[in-house]
C-alpha beads as a LAMMPS data file, in Angstrom:
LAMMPS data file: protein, C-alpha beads

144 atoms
143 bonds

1 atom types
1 bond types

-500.0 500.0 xlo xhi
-500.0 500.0 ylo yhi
-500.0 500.0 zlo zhi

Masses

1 110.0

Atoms # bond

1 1 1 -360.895 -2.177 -331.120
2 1 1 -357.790 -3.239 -333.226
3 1 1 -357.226 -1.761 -336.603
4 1 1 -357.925 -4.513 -338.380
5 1 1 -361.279 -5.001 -336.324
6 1 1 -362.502 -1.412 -337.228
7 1 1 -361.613 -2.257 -341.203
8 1 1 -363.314 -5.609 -340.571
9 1 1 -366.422 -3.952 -339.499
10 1 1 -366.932 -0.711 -341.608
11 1 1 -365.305 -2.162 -344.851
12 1 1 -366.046 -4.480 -347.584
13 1 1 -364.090 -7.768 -347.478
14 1 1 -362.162 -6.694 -350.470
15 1 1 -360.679 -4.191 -348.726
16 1 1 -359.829 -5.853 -345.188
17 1 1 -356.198 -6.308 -346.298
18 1 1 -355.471 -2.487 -347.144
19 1 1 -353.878 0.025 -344.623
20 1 1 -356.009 2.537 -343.018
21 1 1 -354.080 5.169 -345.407
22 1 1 -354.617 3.360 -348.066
23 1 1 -358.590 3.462 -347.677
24 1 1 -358.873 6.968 -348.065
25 1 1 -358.033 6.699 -351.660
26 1 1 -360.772 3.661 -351.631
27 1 1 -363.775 4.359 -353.700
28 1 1 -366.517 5.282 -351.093
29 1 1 -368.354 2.210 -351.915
30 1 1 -365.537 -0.124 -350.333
31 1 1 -367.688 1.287 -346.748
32 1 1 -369.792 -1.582 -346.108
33 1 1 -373.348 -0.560 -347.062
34 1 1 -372.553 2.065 -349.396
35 1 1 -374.200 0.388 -352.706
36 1 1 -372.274 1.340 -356.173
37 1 1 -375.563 3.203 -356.944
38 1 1 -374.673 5.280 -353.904
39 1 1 -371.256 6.391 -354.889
40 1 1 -372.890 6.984 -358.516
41 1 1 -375.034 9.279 -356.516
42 1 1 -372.638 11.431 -354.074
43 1 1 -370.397 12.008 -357.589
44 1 1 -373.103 13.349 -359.170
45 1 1 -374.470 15.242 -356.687
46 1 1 -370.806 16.661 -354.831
47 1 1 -368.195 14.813 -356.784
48 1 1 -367.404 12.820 -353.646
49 1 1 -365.274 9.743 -355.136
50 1 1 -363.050 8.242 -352.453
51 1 1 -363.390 7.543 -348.740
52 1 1 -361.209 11.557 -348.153
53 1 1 -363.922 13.415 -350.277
54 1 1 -367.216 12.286 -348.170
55 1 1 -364.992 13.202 -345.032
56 1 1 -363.656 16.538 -346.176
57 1 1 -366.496 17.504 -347.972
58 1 1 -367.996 21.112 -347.362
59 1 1 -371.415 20.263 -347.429
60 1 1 -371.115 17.879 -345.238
61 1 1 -368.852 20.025 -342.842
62 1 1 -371.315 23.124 -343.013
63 1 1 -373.874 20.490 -342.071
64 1 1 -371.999 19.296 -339.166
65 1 1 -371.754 23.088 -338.399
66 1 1 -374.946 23.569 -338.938
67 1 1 -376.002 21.116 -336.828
68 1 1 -373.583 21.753 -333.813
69 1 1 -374.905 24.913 -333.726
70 1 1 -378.240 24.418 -333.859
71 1 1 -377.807 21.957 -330.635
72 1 1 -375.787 24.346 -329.018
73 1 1 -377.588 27.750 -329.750
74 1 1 -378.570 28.449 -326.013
75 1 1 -375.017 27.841 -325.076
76 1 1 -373.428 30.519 -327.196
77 1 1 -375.775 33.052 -327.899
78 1 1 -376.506 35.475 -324.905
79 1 1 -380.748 35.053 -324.362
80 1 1 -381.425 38.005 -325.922
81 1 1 -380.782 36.948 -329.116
82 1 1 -381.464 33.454 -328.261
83 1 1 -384.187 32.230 -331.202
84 1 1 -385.966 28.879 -331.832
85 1 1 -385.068 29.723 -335.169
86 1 1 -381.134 28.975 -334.771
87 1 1 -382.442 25.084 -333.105
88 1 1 -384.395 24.783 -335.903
89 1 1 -381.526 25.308 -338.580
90 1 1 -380.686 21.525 -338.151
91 1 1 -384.171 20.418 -339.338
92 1 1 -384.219 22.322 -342.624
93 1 1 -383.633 20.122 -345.435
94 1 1 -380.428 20.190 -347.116
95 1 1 -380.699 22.216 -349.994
96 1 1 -380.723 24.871 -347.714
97 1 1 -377.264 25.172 -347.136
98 1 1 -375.713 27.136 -349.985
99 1 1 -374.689 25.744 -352.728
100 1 1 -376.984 22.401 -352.847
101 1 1 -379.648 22.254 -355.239
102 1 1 -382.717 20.427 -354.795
103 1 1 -381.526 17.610 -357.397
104 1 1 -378.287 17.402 -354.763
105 1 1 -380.578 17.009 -352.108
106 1 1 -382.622 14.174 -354.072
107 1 1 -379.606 12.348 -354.821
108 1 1 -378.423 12.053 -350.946
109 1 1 -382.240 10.948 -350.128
110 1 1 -381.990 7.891 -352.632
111 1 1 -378.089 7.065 -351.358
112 1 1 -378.321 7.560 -347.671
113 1 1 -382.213 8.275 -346.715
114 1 1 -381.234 11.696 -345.824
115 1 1 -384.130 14.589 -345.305
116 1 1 -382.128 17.566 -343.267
117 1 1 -378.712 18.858 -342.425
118 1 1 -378.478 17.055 -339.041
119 1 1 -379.069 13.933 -340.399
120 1 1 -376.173 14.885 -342.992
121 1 1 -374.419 15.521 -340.316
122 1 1 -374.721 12.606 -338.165
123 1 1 -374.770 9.784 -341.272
124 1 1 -373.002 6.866 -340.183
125 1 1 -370.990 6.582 -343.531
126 1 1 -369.546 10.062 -342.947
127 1 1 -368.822 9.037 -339.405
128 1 1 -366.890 5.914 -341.230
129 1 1 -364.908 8.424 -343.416
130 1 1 -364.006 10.658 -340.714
131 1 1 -362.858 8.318 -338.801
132 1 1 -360.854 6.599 -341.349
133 1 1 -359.298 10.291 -342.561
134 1 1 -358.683 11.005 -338.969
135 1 1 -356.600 7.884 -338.025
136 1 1 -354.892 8.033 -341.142
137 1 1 -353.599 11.671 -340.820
138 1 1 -352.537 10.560 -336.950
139 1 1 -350.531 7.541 -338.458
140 1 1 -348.721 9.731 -341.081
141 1 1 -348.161 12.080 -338.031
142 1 1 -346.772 10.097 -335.916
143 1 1 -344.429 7.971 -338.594
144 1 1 -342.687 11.475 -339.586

Bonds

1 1 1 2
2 1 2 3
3 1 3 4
4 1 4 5
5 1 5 6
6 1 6 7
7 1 7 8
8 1 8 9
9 1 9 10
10 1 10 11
11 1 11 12
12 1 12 13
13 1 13 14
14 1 14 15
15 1 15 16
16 1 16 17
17 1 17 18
18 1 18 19
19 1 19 20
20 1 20 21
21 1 21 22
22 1 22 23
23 1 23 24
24 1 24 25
25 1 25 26
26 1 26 27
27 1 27 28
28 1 28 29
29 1 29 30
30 1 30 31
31 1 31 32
32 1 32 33
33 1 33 34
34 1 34 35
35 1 35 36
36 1 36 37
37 1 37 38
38 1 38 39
39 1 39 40
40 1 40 41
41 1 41 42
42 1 42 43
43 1 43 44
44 1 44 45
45 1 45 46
46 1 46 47
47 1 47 48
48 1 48 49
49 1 49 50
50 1 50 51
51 1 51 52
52 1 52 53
53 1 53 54
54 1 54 55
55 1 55 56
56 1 56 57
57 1 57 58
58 1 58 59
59 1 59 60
60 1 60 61
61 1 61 62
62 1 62 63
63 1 63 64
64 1 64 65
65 1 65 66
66 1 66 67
67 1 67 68
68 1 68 69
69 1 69 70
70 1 70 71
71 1 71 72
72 1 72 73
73 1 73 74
74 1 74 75
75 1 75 76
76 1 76 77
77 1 77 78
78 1 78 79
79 1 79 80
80 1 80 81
81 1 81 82
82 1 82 83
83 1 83 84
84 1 84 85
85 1 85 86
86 1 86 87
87 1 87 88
88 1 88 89
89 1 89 90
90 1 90 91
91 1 91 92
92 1 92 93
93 1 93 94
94 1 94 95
95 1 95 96
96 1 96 97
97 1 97 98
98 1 98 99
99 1 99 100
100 1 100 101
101 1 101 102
102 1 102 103
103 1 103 104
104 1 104 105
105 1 105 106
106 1 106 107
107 1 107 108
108 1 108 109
109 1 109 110
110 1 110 111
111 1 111 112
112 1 112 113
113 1 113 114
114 1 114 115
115 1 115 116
116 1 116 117
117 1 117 118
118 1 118 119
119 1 119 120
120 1 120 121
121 1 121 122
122 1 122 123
123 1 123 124
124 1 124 125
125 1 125 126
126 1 126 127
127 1 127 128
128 1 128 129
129 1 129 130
130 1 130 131
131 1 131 132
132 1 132 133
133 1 133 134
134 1 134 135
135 1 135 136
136 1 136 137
137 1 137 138
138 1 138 139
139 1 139 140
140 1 140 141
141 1 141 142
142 1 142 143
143 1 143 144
């Protein structure tokens, strides 16, 4: 997929002629799908403003922790200490991770439809970001 096909695809039209650096300063509701109520929402809730802050944010990376090690528990704990408990970590709701209220929590429901940290982890709008963030930092790289 060519650059321009990936901002194509993930962004709003009104954004299709901005670089891929540029879009990480874009307001997080130039991600197609992302509603202006949503971004309302993730401010209030984590202060996430631009397309950088959902990506880098650390409730969203503890999530992704989280929820990596919940998947791979049996791979790095030795089976004595193996527990259900550590798979289950991914399925408890996101206010568990420290730091997010309940009200937090509420607010990333009515954005995204999001119940638990995996599917924090795994939302396709933070994929979006991340991506955008990653291939960004690469360009700026690589044009030093």
């Amino acid at each position: 997929m060519k650059m321009s096909e990936f901002i194509v695809r993930f962004y709003n039209k009104a954004y299709e002629k901005k670089t891929i650096v540029e879009l990480t300063e874009a307001p997080v509701a130039a991600i197609s799908g992302v509603s202006e109520s949503d971004a309302q929402d993730l401010n209030k809730a984590f202060g996430i403003k631009t397309v950088e802050d959902l990506a880098t944010n650390k409730y969203v990376k503890l999530a992704q922790g989280i929820s990596c090690f919940s998947q791979c528990s049996g791979e790095i704990l030795d089976r004595a200490f193996e527990s259900k408990e550590y798979e289950d970590l991914g399925k408890k709701p996101v206010h568990a991770i420290a730091g997010v209220s309940e009200d937090d929590a509420a607010l990333l429901k009515r954005a995204f439809g999001i119940d638990n940290i995996v599917e924090l982890a795994e939302n396709k709008y933070v994929a979006v970001a991340q991506t955008t963030v990653s291939i960004a930092r690469m360009l700026i790289l690589f044009t030093l």
